[in-house]
N, CA, C, O and CB atoms as a CASP TS submission, in Angstrom:
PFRMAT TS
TARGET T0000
AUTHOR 0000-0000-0000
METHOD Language model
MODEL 1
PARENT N/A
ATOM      1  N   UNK     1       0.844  -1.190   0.000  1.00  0.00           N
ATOM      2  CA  UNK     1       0.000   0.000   0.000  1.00  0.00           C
ATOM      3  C   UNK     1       0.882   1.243   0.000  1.00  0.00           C
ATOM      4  O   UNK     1       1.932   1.174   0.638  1.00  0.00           O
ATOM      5  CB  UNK     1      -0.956   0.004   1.223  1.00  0.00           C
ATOM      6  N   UNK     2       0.582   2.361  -0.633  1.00  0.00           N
ATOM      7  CA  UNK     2       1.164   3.454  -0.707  1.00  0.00           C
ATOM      8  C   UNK     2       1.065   4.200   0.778  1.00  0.00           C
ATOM      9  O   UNK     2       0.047   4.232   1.470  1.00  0.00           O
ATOM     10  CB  UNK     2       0.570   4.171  -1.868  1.00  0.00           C
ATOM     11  N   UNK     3       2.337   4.786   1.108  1.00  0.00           N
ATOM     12  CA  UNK     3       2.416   5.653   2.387  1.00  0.00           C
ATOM     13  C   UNK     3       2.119   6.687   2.141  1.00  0.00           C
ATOM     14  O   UNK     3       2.628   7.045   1.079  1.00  0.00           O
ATOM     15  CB  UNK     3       3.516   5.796   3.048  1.00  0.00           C
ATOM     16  N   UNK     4       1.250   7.736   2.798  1.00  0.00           N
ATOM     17  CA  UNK     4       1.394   8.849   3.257  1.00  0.00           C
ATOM     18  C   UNK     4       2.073   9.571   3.422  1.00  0.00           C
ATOM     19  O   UNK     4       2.706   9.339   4.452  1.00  0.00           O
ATOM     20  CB  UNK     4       1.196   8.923   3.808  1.00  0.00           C
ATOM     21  N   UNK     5       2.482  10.828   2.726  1.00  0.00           N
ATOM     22  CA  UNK     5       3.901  11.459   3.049  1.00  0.00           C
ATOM     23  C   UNK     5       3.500  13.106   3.094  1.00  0.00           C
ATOM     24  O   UNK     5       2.526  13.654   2.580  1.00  0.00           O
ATOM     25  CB  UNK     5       5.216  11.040   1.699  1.00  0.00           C
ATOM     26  N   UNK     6       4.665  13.737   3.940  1.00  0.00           N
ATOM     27  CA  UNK     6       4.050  15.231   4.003  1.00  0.00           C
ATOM     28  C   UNK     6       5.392  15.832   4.378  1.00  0.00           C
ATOM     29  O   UNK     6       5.763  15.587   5.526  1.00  0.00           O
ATOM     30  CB  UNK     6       2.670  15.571   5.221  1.00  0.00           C
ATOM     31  N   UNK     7       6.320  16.698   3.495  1.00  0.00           N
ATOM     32  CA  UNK     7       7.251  17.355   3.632  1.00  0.00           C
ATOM     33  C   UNK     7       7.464  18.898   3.991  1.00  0.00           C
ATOM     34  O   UNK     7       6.551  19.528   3.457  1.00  0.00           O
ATOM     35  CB  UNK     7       7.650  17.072   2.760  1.00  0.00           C
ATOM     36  N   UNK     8       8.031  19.453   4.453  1.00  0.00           N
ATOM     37  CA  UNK     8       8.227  20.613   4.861  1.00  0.00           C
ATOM     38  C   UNK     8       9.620  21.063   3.204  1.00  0.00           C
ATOM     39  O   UNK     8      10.850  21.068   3.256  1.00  0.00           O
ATOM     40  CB  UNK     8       8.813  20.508   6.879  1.00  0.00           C
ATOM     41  N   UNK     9       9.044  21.251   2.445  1.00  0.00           N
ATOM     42  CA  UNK     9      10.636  21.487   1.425  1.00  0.00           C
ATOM     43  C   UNK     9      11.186  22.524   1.977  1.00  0.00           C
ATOM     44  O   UNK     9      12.392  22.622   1.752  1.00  0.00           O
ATOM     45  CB  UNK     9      10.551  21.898  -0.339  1.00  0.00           C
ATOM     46  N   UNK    10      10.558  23.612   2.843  1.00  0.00           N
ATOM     47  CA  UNK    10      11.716  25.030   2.763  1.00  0.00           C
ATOM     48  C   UNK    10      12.840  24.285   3.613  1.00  0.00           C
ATOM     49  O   UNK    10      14.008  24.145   3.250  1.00  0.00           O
ATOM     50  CB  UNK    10      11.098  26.863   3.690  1.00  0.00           C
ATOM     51  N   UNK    11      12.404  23.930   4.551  1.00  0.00           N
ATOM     52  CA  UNK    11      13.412  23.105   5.494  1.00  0.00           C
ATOM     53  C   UNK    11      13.906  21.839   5.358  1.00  0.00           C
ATOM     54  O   UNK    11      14.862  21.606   6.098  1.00  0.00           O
ATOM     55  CB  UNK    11      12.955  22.970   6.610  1.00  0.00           C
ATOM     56  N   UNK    12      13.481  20.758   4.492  1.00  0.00           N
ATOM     57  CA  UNK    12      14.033  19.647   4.058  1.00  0.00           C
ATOM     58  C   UNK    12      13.934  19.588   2.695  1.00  0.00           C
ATOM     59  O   UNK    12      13.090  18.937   2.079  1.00  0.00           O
ATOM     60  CB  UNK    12      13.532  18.584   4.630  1.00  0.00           C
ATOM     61  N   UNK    13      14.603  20.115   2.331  1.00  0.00           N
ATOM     62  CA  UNK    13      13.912  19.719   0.414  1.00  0.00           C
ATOM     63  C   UNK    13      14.616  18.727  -0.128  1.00  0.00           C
ATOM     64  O   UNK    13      14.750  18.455  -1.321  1.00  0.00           O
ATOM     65  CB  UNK    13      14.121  21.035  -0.945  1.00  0.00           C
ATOM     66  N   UNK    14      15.243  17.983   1.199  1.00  0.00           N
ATOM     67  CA  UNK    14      15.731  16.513   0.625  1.00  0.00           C
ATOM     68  C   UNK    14      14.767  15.466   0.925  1.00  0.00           C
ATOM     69  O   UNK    14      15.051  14.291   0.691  1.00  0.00           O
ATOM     70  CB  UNK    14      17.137  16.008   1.260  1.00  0.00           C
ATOM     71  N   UNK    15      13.536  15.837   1.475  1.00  0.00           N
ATOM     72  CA  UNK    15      12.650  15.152   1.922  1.00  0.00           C
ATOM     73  C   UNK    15      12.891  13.841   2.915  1.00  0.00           C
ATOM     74  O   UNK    15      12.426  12.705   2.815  1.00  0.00           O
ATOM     75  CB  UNK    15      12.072  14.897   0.864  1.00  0.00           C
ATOM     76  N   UNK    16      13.651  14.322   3.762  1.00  0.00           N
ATOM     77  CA  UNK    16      13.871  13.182   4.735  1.00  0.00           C
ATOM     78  C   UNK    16      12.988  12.950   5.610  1.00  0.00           C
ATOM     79  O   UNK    16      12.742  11.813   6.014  1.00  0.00           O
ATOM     80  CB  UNK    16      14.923  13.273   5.432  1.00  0.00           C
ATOM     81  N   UNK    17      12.410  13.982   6.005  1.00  0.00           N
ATOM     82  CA  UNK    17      11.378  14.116   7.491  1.00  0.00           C
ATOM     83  C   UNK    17       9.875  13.610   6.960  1.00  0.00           C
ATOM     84  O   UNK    17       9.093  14.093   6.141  1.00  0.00           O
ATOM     85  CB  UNK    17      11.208  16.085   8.201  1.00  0.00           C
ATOM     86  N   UNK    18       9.839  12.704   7.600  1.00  0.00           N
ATOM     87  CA  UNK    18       7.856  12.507   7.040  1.00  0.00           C
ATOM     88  C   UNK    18       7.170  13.197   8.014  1.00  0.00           C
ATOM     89  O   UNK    18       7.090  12.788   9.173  1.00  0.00           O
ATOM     90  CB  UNK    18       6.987  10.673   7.071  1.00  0.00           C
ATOM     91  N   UNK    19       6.589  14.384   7.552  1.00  0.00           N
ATOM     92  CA  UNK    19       5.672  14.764   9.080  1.00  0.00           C
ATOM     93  C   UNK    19       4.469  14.300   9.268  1.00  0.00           C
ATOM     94  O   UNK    19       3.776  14.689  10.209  1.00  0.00           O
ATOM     95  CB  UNK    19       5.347  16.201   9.332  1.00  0.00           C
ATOM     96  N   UNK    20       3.862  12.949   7.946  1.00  0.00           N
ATOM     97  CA  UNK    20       2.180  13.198   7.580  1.00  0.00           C
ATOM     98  C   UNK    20       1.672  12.639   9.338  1.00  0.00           C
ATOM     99  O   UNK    20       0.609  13.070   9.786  1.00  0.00           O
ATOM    100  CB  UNK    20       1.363  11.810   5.798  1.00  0.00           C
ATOM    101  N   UNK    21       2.464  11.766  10.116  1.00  0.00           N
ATOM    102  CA  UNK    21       2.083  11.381  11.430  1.00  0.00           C
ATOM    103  C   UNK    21       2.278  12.523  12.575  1.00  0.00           C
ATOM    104  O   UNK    21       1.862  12.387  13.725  1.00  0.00           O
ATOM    105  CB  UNK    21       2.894  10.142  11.767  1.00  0.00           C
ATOM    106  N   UNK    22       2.983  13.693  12.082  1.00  0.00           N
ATOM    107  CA  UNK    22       3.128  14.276  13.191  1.00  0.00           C
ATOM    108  C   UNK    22       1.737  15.132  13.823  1.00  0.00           C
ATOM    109  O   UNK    22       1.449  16.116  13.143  1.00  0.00           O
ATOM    110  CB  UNK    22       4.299  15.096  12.934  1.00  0.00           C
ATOM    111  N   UNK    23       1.293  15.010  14.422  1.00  0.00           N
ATOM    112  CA  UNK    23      -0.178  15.058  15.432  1.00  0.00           C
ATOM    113  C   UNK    23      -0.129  17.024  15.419  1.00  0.00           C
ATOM    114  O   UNK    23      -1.220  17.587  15.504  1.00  0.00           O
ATOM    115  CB  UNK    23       0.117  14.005  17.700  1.00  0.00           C
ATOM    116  N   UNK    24       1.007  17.797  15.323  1.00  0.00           N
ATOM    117  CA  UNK    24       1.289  19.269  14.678  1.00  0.00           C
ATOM    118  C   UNK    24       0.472  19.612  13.353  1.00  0.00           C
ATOM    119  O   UNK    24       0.059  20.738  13.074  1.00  0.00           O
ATOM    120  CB  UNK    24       2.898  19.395  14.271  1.00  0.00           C
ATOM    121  N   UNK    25       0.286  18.353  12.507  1.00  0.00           N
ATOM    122  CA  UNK    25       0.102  18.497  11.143  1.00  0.00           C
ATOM    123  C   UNK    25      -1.359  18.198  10.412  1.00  0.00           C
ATOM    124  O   UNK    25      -1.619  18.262   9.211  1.00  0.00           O
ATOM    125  CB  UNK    25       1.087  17.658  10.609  1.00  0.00           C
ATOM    126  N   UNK    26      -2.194  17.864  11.476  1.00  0.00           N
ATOM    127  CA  UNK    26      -3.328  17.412  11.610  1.00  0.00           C
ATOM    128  C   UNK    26      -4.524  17.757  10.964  1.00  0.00           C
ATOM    129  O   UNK    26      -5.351  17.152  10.282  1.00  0.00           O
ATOM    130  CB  UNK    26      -3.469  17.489  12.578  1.00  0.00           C
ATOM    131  N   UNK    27      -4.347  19.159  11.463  1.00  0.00           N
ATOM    132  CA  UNK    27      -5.616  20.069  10.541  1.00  0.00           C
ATOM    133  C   UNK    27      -5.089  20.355   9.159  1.00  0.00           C
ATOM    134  O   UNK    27      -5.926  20.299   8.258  1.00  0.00           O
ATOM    135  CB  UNK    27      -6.041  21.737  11.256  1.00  0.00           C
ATOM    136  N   UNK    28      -3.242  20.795   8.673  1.00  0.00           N
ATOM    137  CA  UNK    28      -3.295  20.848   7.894  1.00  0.00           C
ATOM    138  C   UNK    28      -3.242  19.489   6.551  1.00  0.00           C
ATOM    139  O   UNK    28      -3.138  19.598   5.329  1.00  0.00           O
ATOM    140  CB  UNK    28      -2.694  21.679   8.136  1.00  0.00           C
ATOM    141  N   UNK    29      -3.346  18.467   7.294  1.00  0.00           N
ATOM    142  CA  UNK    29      -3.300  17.241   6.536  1.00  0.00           C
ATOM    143  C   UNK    29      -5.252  17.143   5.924  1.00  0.00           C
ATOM    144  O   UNK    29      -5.628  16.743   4.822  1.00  0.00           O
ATOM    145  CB  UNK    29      -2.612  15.719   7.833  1.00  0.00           C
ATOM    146  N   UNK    30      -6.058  17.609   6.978  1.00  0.00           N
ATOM    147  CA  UNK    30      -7.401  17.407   7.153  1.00  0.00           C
ATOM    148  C   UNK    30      -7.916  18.202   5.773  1.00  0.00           C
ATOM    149  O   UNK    30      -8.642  17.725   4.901  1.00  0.00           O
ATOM    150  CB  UNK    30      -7.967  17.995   8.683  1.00  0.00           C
ATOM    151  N   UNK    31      -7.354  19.512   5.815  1.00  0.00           N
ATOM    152  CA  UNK    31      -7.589  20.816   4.874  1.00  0.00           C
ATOM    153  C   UNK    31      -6.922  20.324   4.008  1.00  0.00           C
ATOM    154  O   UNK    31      -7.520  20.708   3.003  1.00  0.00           O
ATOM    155  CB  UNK    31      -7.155  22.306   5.248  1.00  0.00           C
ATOM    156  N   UNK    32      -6.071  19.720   3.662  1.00  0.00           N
ATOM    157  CA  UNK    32      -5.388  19.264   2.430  1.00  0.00           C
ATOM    158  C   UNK    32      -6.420  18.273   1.377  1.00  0.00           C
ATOM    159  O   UNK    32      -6.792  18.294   0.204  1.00  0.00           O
ATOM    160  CB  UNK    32      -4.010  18.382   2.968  1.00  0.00           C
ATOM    161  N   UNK    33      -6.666  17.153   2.977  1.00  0.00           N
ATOM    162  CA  UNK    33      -7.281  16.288   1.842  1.00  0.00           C
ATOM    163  C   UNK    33      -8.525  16.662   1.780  1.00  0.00           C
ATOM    164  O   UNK    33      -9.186  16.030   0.956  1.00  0.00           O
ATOM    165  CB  UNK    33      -7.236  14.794   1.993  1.00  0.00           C
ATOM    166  N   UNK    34      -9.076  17.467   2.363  1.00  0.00           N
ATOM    167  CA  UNK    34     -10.716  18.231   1.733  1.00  0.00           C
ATOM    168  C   UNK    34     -10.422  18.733   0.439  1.00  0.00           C
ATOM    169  O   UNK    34     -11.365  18.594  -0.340  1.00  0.00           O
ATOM    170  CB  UNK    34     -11.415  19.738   2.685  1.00  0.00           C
ATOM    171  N   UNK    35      -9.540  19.205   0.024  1.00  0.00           N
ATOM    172  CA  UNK    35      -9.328  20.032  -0.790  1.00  0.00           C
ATOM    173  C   UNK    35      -8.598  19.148  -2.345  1.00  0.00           C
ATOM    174  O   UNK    35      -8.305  19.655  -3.428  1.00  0.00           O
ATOM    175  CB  UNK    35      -8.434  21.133   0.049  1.00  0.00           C
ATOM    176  N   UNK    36      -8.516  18.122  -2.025  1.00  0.00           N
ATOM    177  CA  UNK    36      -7.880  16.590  -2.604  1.00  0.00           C
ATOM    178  C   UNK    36      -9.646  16.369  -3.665  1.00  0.00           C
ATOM    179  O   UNK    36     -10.019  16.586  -4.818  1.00  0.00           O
ATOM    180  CB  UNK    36      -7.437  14.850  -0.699  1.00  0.00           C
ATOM    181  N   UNK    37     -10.259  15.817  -2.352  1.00  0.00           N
ATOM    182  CA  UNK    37     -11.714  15.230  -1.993  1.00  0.00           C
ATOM    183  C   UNK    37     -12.412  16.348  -3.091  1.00  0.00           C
ATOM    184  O   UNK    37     -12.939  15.803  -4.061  1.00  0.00           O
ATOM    185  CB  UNK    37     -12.305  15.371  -0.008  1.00  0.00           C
ATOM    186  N   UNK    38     -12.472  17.676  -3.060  1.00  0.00           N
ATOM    187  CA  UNK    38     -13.233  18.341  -3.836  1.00  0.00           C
ATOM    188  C   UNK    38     -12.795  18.550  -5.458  1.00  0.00           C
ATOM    189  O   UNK    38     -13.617  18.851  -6.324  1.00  0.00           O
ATOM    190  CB  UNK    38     -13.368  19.524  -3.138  1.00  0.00           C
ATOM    191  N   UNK    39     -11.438  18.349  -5.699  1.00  0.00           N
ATOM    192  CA  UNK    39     -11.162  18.355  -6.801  1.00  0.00           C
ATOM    193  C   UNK    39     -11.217  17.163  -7.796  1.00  0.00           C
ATOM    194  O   UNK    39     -11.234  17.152  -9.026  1.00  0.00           O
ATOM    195  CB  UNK    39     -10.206  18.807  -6.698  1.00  0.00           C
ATOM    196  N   UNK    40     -11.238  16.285  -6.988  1.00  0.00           N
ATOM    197  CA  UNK    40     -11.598  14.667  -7.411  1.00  0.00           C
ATOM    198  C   UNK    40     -13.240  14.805  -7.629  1.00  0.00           C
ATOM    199  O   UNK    40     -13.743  14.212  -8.583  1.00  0.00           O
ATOM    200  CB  UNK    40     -11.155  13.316  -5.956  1.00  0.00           C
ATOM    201  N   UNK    41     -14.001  15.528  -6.809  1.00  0.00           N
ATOM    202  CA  UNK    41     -15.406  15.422  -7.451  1.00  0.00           C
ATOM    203  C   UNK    41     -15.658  16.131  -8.407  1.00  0.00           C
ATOM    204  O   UNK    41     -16.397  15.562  -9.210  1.00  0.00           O
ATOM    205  CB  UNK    41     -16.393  15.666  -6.702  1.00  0.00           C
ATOM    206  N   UNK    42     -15.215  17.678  -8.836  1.00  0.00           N
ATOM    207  CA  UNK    42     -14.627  18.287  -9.579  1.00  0.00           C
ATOM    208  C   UNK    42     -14.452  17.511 -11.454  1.00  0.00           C
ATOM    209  O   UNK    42     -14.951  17.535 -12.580  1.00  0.00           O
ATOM    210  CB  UNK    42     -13.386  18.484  -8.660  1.00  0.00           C
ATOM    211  N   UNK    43     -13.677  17.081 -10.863  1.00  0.00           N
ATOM    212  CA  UNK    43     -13.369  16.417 -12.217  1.00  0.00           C
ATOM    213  C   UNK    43     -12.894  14.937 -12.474  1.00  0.00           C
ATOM    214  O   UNK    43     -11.939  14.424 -13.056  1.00  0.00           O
ATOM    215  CB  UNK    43     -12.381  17.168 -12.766  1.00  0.00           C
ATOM    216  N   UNK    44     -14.240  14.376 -11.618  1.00  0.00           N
ATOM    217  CA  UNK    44     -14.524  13.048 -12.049  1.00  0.00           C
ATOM    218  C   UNK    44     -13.514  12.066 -11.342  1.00  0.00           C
ATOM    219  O   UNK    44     -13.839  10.881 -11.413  1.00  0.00           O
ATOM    220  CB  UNK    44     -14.437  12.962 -13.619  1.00  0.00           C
ATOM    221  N   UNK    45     -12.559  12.300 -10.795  1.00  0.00           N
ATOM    222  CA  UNK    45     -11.263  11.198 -10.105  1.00  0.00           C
ATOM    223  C   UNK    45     -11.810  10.749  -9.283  1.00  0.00           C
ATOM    224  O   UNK    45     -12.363  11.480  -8.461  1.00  0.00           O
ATOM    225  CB  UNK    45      -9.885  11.656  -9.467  1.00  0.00           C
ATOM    226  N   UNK    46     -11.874   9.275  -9.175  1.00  0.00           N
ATOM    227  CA  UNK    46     -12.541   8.349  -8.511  1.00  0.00           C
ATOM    228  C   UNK    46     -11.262   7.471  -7.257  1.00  0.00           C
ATOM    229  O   UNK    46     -11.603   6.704  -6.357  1.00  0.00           O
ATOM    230  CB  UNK    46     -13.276   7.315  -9.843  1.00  0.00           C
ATOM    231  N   UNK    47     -10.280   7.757  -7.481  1.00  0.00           N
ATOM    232  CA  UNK    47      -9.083   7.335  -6.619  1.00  0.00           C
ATOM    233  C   UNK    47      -9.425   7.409  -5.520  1.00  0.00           C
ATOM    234  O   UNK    47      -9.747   8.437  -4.925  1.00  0.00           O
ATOM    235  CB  UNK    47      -7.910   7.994  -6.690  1.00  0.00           C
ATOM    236  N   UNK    48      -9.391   6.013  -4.999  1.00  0.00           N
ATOM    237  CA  UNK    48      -9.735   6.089  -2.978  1.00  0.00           C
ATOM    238  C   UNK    48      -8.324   7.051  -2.304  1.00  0.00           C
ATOM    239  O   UNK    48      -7.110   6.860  -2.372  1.00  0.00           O
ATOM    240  CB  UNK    48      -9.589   3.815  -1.940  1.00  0.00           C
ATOM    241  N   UNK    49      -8.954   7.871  -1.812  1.00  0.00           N
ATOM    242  CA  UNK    49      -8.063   8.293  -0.538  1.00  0.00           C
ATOM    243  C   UNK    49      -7.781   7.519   0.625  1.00  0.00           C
ATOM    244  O   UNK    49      -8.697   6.866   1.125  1.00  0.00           O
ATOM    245  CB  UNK    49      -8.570   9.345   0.027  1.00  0.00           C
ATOM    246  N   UNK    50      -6.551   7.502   1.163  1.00  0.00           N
ATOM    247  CA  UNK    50      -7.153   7.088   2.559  1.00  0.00           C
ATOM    248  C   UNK    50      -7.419   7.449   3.478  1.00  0.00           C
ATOM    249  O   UNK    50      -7.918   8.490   3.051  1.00  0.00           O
ATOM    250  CB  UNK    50      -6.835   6.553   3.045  1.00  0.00           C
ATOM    251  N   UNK    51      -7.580   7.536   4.793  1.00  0.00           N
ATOM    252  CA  UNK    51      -8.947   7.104   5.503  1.00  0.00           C
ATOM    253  C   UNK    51      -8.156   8.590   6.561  1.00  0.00           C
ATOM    254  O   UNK    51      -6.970   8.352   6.788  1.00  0.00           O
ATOM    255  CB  UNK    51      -9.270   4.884   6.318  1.00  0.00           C
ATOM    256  N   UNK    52      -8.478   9.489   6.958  1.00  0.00           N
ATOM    257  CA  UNK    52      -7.476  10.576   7.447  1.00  0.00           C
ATOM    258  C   UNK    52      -8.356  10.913   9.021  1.00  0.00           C
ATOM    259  O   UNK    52      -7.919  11.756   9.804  1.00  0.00           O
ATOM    260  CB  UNK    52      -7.333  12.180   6.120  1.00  0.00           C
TER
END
C-alpha cells in the first residue's frame, strides 16, 4: 500500500522528514485532503483516498 507522506521542502527539500504522522500536522493534513476530496469530485477522479 502506498504511504502517506508530508514534507516541509523550505526546510528539508531533501525530503527526509515525514511529518504526515506528526499530530502538529493534523488540521493541515485534514484541509489538504478536503481540498484533494473536492477536486476529485470536480473532475470526475474516482481514486480512494485514505482514511485521514
Amino acid at each position: 500500500a502506498d504511504q502517506c507522506e508530508l514534507y516541509d521542502l523550505n526546510n528539508d527539500p531533501h525530503e527526509m522528514t515525514n511529518l504526515y504522522d506528526d499530530p502538529k500536522q493534523r488540521d493541515r493534513i485534514l484541509d489538504m485532503t478536503a481540498r484533494i476530496r473536492i477536486w476529485q469530485a470536480a473532475t470526475g477522479d474516482e481514486v480512494d483516498l485514505p482514511r485521514v
